[in-house]
TIVEXKE-895688 format. One record per atom (N, C-alpha, C, O): residue in one letter; x negated, y, z. Coordinates in steps of 0.2 Angstrom, whole numbers, padded with zeros to 4 digits, always signed. Atoms other than C-alpha are relative to their C-alpha. Layout:
// TIVEXKE-895688
aXYZ...
***
This chain:
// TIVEXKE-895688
x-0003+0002+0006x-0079+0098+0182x-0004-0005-0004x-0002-0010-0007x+0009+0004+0002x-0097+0091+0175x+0000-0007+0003x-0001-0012-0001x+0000+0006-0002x-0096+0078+0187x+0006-0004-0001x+0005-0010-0002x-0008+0005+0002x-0077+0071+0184x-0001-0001-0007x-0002-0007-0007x+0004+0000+0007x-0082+0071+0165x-0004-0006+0000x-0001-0011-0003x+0007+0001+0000x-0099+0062+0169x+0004-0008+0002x+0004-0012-0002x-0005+0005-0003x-0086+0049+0182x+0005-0004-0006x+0006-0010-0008x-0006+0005+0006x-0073+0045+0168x-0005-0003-0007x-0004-0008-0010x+0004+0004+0007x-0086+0044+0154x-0004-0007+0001x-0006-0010-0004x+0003+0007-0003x-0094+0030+0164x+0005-0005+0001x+0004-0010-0001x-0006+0006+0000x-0079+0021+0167x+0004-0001-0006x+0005-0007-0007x-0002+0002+0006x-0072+0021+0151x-0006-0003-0007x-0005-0005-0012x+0005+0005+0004x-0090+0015+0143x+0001-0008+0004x+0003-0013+0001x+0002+0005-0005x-0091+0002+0158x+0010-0005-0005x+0011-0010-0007x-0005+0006+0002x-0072-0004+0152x+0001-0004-0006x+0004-0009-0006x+0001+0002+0005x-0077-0005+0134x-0003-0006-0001x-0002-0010-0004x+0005+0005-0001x-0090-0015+0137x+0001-0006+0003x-0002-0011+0002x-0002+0006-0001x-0081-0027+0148x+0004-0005-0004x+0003-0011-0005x-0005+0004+0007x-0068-0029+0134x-0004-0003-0004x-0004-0009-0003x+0005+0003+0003x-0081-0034+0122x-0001-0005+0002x+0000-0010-0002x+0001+0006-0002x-0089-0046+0134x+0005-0005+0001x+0004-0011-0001x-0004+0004+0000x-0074-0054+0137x+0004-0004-0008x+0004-0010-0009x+0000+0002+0008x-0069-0055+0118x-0003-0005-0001x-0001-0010-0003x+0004+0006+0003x-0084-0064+0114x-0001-0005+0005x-0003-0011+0002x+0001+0008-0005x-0085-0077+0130x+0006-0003+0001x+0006-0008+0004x-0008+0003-0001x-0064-0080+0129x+0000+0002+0009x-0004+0001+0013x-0005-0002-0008x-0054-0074+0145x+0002-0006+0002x+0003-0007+0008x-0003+0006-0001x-0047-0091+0145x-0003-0003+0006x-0009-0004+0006x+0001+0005-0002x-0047-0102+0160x+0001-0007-0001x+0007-0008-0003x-0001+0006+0003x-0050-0119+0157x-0005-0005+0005x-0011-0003+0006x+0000+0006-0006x-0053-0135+0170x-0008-0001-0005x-0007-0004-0011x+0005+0006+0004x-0073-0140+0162x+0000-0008+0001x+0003-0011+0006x-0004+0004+0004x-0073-0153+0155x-0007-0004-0004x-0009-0001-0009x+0006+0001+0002x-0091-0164+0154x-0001-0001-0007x+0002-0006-0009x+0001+0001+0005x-0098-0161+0136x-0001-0007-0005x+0001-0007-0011x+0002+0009+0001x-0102-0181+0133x+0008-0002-0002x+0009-0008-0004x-0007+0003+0002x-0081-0183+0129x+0002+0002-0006x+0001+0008-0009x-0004-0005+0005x-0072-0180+0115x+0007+0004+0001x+0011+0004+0006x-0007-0004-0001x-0057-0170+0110x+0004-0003+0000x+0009-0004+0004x-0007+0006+0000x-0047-0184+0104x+0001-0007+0005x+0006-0011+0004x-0003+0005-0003x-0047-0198+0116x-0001+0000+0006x-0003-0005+0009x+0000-0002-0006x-0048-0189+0131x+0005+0001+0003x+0009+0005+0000x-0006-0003-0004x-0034-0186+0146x-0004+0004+0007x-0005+0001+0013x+0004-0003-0006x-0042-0173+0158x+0003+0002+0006x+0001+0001+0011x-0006-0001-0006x-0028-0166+0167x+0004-0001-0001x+0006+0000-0007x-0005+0000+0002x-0013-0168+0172x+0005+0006-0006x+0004+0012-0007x-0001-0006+0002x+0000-0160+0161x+0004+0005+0006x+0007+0004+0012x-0007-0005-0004x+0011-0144+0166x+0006+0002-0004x+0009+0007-0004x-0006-0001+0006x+0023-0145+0153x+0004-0005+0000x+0002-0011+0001x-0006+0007+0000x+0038-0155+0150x+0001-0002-0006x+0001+0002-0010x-0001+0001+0006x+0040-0164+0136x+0008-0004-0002x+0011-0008+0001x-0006+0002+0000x+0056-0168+0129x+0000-0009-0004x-0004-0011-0007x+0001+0008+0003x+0060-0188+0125x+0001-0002-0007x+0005+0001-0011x+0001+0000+0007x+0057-0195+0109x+0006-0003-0002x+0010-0007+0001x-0008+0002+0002x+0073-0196+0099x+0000-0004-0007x-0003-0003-0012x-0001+0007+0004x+0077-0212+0090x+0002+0001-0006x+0001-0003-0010x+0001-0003+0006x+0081-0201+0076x-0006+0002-0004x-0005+0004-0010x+0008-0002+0003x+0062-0197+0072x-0001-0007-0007x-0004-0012-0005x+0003+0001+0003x+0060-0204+0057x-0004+0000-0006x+0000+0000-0011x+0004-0003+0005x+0045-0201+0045x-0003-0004-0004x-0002-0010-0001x+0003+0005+0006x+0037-0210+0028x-0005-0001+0004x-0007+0004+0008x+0007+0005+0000x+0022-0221+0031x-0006+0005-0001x-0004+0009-0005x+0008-0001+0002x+0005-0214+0030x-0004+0005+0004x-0003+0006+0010x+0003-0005-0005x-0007-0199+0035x+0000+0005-0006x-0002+0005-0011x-0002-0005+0003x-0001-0182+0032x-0006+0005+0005x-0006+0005+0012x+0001-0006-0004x-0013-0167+0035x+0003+0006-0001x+0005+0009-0006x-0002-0006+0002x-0006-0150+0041x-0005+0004-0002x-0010+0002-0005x+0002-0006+0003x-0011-0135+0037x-0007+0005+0003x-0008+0001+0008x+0005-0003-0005x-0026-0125+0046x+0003+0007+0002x+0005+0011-0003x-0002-0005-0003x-0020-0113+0060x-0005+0004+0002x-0010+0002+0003x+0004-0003-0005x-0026-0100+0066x-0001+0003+0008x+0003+0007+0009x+0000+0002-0006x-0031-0101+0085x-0003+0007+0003x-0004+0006+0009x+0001-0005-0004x-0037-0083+0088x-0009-0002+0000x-0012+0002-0003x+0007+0000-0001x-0056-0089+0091x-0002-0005-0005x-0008-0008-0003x+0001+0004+0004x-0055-0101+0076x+0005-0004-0003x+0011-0002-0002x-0006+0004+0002x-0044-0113+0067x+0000-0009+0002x-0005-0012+0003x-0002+0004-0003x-0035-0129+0074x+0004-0003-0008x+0009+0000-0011x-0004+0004+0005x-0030-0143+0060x+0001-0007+0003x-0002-0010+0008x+0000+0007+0000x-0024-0160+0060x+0003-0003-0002x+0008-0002-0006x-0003+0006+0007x-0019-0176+0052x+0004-0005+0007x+0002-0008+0012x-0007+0008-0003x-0002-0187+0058x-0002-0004-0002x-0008-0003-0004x+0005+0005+0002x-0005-0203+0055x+0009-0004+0003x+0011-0004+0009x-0004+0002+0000x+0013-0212+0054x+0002-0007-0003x+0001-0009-0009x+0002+0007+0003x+0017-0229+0054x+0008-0003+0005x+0010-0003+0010x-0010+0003-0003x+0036-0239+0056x+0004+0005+0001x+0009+0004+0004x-0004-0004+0001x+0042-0223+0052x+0001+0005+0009x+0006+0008+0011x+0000-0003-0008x+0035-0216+0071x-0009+0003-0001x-0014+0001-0004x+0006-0004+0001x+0022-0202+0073x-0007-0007+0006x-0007-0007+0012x+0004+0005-0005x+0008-0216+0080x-0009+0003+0002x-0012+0001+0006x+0004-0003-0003x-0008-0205+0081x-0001+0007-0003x+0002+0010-0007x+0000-0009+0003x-0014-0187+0078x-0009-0001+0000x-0014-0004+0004x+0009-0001+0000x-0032-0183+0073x-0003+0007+0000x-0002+0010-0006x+0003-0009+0000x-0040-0164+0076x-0004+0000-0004x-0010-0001-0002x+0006+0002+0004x-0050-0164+0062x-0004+0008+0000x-0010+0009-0001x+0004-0006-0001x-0055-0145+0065x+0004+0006+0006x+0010+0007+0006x-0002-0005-0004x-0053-0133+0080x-0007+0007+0006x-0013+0004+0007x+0003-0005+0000x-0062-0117+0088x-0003-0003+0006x-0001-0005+0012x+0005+0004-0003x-0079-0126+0096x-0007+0005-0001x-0012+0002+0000x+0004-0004+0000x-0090-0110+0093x-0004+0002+0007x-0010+0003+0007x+0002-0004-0007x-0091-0104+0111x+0001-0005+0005x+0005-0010+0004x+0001+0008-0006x-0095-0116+0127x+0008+0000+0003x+0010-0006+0004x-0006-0004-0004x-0076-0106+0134x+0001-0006-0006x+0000-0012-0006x-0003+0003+0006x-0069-0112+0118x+0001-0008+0002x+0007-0011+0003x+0000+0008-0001x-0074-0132+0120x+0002+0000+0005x+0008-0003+0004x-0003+0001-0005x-0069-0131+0137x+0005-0001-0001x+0008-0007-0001x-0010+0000+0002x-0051-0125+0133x+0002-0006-0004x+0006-0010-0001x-0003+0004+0003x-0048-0137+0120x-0004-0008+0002x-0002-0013+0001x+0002+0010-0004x-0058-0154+0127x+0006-0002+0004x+0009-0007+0003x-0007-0001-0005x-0043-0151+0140x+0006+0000-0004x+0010-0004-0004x-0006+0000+0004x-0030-0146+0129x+0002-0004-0004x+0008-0007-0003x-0004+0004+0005x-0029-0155+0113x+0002-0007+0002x+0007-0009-0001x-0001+0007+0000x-0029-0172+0121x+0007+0000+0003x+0012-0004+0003x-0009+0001-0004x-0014-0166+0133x+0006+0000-0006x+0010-0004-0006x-0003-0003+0006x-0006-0157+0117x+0004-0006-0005x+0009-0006-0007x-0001+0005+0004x-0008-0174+0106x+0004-0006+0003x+0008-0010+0000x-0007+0005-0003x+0001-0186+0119x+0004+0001+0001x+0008-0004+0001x-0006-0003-0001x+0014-0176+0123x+0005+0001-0009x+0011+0000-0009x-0002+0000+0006x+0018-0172+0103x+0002-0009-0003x+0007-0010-0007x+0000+0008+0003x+0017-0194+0099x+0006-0002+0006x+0011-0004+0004x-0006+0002-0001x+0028-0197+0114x+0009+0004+0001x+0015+0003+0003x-0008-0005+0001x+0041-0182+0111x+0002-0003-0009x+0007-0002-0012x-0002-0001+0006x+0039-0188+0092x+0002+0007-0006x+0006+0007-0011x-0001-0005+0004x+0037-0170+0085x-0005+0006+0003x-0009+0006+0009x+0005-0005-0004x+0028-0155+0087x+0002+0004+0002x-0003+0008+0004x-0003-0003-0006x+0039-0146+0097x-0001-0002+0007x+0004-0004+0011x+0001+0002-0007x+0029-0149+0113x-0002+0006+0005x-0007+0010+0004x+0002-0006-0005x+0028-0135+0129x-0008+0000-0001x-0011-0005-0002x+0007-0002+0001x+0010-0126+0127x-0003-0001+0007x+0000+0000+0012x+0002+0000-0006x-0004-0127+0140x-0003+0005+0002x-0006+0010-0001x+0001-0007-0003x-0007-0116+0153x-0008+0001-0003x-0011-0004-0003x+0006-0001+0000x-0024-0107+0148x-0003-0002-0005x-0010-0003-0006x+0000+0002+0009x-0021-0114+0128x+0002+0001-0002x+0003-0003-0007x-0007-0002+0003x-0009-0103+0124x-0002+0001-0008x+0003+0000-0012x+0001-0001+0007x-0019-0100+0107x+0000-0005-0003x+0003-0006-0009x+0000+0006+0002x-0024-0118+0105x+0008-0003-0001x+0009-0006-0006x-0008+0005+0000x-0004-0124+0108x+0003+0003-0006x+0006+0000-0011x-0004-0003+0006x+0002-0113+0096x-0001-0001-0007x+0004-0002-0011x+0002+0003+0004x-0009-0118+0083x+0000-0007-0001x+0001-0008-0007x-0001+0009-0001x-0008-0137+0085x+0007+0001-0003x+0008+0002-0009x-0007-0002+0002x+0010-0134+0085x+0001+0000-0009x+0003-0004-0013x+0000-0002+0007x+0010-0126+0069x-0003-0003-0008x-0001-0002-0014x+0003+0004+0004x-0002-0137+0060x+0002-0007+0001x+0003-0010-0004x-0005+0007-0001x+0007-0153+0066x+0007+0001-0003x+0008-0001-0008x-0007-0003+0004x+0024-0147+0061x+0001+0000-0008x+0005-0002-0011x+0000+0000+0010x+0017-0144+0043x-0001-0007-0002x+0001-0009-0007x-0001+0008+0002x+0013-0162+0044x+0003-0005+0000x+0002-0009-0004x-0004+0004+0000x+0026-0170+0050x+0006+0002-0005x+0010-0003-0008x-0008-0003+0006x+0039-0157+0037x-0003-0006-0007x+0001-0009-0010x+0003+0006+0005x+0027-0168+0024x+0003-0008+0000x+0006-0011-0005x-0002+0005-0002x+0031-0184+0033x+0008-0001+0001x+0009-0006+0004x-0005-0002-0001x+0048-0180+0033x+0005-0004-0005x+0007-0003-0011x-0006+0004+0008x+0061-0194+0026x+0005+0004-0003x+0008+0001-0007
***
């Protein structure tokens, strides 16, 4: 009975502690992603999302609108539209979750897919990426507030 006790209490420290470790280095797989790149004007891999075609109804006021700061689970993710002829023409990440090596990985890869795919759907209704599900959702949500701004 002493040794089944002694058995489980070892596996339930050992699972503790994997969870933890995991928490703090992110579980996320993510393509690396040589640190010498930036977030914004990079295209690293292909995507895996479909993005829907930009509709000729997309039209937004002139200028550059920041959203809001999301929160991305390992940090927060913000950004500024940047609209011009009344068409979303660039996005800028002005803040996203860059604490942990995991972290940069994931978003060197994500955000630049995240942000081509938002400027050629013209909204921020864009499929998320695999292995950035925290990233996509925040982006999303912080462009969104930007664009509801930009909003004729």
């Amino acid at each position: 009975m002493l040794k089944k006790l002694a058995v489980a209490g070892f596996v339930i420290v050992t699972f503790i502690m994997y969870s933890l470790h995991q928490r703090n280095e992110g579980s996320q797989a993510a393509q690396k992603v040589p640190k010498n790149q930036t977030n914004t004007s990079q295209t690293t891999a292909p995507s895996s999302s479909a993005i829907t075609p930009a509709s000729s109804a997309a039209n937004y006021k002139d200028g550059s609108y920041t959203g809001k700061s999301s929160d991305a689970f390992y940090g927060f993710v913000q950004v500024r539209a940047t609209i011009t002829s009344g068409k979303l023409t660039d996005i800028t990440v002005l803040d996203y979750p860059q604490d942990r090596d995991t972290s940069i990985q994931i978003n060197d890869s994500a955000l630049p897919q995240l942000k081509q795919e938002a400027i050629q759907a013209q909204a921020a209704q864009v499929d998320g990426i695999s292995g950035a599900t925290d990233t996509s959702r925040a982006f999303t949500e912080s462009l969104g507030d930007a664009l509801a701004q930009a909003a004729a």
